[in-house]
LOKE-628338 format. One record per residue (C-alpha): residue in three letters; x, y, z. Coordinates in steps of 0.2 Angstrom, whole numbers, plus 5000, padded with zeros to 4 digits. Example, Ala and Ser with C-alpha at 12.3 -4.5 7.8 and 13.67 -1.06 7.14 Angstrom:
REM residues 2
ALA506249785039 SER506849955036 
***
This chain:
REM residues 363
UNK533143775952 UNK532543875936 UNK533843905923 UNK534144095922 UNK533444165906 UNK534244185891 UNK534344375888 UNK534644415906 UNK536544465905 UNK536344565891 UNK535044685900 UNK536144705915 UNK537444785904 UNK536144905898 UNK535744945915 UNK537644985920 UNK538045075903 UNK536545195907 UNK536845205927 UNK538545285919 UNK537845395908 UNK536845455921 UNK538445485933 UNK539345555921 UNK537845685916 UNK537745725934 UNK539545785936 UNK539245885920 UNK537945985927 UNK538945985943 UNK540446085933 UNK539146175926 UNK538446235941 UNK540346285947 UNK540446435934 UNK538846495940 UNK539146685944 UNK537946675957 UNK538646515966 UNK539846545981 UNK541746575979 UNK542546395986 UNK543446426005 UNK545146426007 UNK546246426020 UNK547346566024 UNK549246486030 UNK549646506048 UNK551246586051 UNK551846596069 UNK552146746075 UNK553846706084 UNK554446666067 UNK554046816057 UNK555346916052 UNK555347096062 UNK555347246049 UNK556747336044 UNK557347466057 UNK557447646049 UNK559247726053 UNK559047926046 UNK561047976043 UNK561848096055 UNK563048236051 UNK564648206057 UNK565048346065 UNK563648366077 UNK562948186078 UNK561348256074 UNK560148146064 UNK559448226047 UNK558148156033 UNK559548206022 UNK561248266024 UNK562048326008 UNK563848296003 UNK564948446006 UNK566548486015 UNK566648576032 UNK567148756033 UNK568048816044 UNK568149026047 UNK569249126057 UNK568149246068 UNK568749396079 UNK568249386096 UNK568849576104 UNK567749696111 UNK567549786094 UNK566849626085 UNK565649586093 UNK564149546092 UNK564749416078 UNK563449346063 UNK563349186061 UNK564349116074 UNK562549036081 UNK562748926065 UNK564148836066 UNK564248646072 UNK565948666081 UNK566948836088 UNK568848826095 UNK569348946104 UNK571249006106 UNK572049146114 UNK572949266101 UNK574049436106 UNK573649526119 UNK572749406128 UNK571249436115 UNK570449286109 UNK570149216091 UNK568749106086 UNK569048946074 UNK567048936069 UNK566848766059 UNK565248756050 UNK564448596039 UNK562648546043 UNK561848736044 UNK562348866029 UNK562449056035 UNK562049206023 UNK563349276032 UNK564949246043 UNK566049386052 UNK567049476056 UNK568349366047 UNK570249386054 UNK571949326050 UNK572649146052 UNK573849116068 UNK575248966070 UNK574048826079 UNK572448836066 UNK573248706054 UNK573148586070 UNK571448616073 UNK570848616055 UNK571848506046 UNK570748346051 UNK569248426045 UNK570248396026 UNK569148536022 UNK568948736015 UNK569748866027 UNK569349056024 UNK570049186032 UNK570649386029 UNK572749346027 UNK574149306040 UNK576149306040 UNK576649196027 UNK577349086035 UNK575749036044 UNK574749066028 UNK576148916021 UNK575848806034 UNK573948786030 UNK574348766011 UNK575548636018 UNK574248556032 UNK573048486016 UNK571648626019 UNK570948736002 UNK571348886009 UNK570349046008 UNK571149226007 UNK570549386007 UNK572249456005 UNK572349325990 UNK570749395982 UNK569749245985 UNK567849265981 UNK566649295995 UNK567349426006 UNK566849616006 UNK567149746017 UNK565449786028 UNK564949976031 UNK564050026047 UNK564749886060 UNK566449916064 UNK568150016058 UNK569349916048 UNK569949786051 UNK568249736062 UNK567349736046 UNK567949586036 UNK566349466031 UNK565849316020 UNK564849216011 UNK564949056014 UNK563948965999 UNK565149075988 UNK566448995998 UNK565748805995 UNK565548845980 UNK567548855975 UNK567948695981 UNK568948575970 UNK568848405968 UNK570148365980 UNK569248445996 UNK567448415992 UNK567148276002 UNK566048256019 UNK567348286035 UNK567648136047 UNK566848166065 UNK567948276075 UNK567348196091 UNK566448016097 UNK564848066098 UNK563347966108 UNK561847916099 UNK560847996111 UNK561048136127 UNK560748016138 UNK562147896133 UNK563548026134 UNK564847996144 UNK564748136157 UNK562848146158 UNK563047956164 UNK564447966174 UNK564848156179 UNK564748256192 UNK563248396192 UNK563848566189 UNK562948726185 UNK564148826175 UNK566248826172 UNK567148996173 UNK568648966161 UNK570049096162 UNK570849096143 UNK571949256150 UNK572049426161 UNK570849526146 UNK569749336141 UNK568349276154 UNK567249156146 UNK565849066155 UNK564748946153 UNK562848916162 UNK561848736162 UNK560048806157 UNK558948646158 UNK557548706149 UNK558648726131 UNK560048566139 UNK561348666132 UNK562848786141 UNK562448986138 UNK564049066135 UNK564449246143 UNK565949336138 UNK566349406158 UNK564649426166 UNK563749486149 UNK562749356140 UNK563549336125 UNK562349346106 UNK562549336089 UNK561849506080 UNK560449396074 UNK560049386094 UNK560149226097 UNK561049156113 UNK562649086110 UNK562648896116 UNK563548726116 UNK562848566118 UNK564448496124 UNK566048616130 UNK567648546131 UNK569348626138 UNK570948576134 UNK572348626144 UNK573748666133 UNK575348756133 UNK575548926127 UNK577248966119 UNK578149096109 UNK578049096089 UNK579549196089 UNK578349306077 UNK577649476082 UNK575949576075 UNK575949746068 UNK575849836085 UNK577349736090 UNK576449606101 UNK577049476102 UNK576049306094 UNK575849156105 UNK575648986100 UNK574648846106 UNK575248676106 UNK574048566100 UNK574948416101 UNK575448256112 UNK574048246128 UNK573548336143 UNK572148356154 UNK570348396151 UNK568448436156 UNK566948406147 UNK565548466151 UNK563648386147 UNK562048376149 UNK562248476166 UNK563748386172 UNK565448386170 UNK567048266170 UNK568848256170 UNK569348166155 UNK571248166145 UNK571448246128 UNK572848176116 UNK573248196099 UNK574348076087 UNK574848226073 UNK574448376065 UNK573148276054 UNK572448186069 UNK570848206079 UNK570948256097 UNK570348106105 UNK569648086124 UNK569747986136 UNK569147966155 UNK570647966167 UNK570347776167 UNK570747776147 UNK569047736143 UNK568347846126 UNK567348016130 UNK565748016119 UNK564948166117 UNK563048216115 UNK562548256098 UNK562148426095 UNK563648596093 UNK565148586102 UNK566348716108 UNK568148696113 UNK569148806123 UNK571048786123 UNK571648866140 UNK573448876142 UNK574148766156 UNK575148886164 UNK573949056164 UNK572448996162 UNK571148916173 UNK569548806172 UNK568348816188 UNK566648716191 UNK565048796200 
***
């Protein structure tokens, strides 16, 4: 065999020195051609995320005012005011009353009826006619921890707001807000307020938002007597001998249309006067030993302890049980079972109809 040449190696190694060169020049260009504006962008892959595992998005919860239940884009920060509104013959029609977010109604002297008109999430120009203060208000207003405004009282019932926790809000005292107005009624039908001017006095102590009054339903059709009453076109409530109130379903608006008697009872804005919900309490009517300047004597309603009940909503109606723990306590209700009452959100209106003379009837 022919011995291999003498200078064979050393040209091999030329051979694989320039075969590198010539790789490496080649992955040159090739970077090269990479930043080329007019190359196309490298594909990637987008990760795959399962669709079972994503998370859902945030539900959006709008607040609610606390009074009605009602949701709101924005509910400002103020405290509920509650106004004591006339309700004879010669005050009505009332202003403002369409406004308010929940109305109480008690019987007074003389079988005349007196209005306790609590207003928080809708701001009237104008409020009235505005009467004196009676012995069972600081009951009904003092879990509201609010503003109460009203034209004067005895003192003794005037002291028994002061003492309940409520601001209180007195003509008699000179409190601003209140005038006298011309052309509606004769004195003393002719009381009326302001009520920003009376937000506007607030202190730091009764400024707050008031706690719900009631268990409210998220919706209509989750409260308690739409589910599970009985279906009723109006209530005829007998508050006494001179006080007929009544109440007609009216599907087209879901709310109760109040008459007072047989006459459709309006606001002197016009509007219908109407509750989402209306609740009666049957309560006992007693003696406050007191007497008004005609010498009638002024009654009491005992707010306090428990008793029977009605609520009526969403076209239906059903019994339920009221109790109370203390002045300072919300009225709570029950079904005759003990389950809680929730009410639909939206106004509600309260009649307390004394147990012995009073009367509540379903149609």
């Amino acid at each position: 065999m022919p011995s291999a040449r003498p200078g064979a190696p050393r040209r091999l190694s030329r051979v694989a020195a320039l075969t590198s060169v010539a790789v490496l020049a080649l992955a040159a260009c090739g970077a090269e051609a990479s930043d080329d504006p007019t190359a196309p962008a490298p594909v990637t892959q987008a990760p795959q995320i399962d669709p079972a595992k994503a998370a859902p998005p945030t539900p959006v919860v709008l607040p609610r005012w606390p009074l009605t239940g009602v949701s709101a884009q924005d509910v400002p920060v103020r405290p509920a005011l509650a106004v004591k509104i006339e309700n004879s013959g010669d005050a009505r029609p009332q202003t403002g009353l369409e406004q308010a977010d929940v109305v109480w109604e008690e019987v007074v002297e003389g079988g005349i009826t007196r209005f306790v008109a609590v207003f928080h999430s809708q701001v009237p120009a104008e409020i009235g006619p505005i009467r004196s203060v009676r012995p069972m208000d600081p009951a009904i207003a003092s879990p509201l921890h609010g503003l109460i405004a009203f034209s004067g009282g005895q003192p003794k019932f005037v002291q028994a707001l002061s003492a309940s926790g409520l601001q209180i809000l007195s003509q008699d005292k000179g409190a601003p807000g209140f005038y006298r107005k011309k052309g509606v009624a004769p004195a003393p039908h002719n009381v009326y307020g302001t009520p920003e001017t009376f937000w506007g006095q607030a202190d730091g102590a009764h400024s707050a938002a008031p706690p719900a009054q009631f268990s409210l339903a998220r919706r209509a059709d989750q409260a308690t007597a739409t589910v599970s009453g009985t279906p009723a076109t109006g209530l005829d409530v007998r508050m006494s001998g001179y006080s007929h109130p009544q109440w007609a379903w009216d599907a087209g608006s879901s709310t109760w249309l109040r008459s007072e008697g047989s006459t459709p009872a309006t606001a002197r804005s016009g509007t219908r006067l109407a509750a989402t919900n209306v609740v009666t309490l049957t309560v006992r009517l007693v003696s406050s030993g007191t007497f008004d300047p005609a010498g009638n004597p002024v009654p009491e309603t005992v707010l306090d302890g428990s008793g029977a009940g009605l609520v009526a909503t969403g076209g239906k109606t059903l019994p339920v049980t009221w109790s109370k723990a203390g002045q300072d306590a919300p009225v709570v209700l029950t079904t005759t079972d003990g389950a809680p009452v929730q009410l639909a959100p939206g106004v509600t209106w309260v009649e307390l109809v004394p147990g012995t003379s009073g009367s509540v009837t379903t149609r």
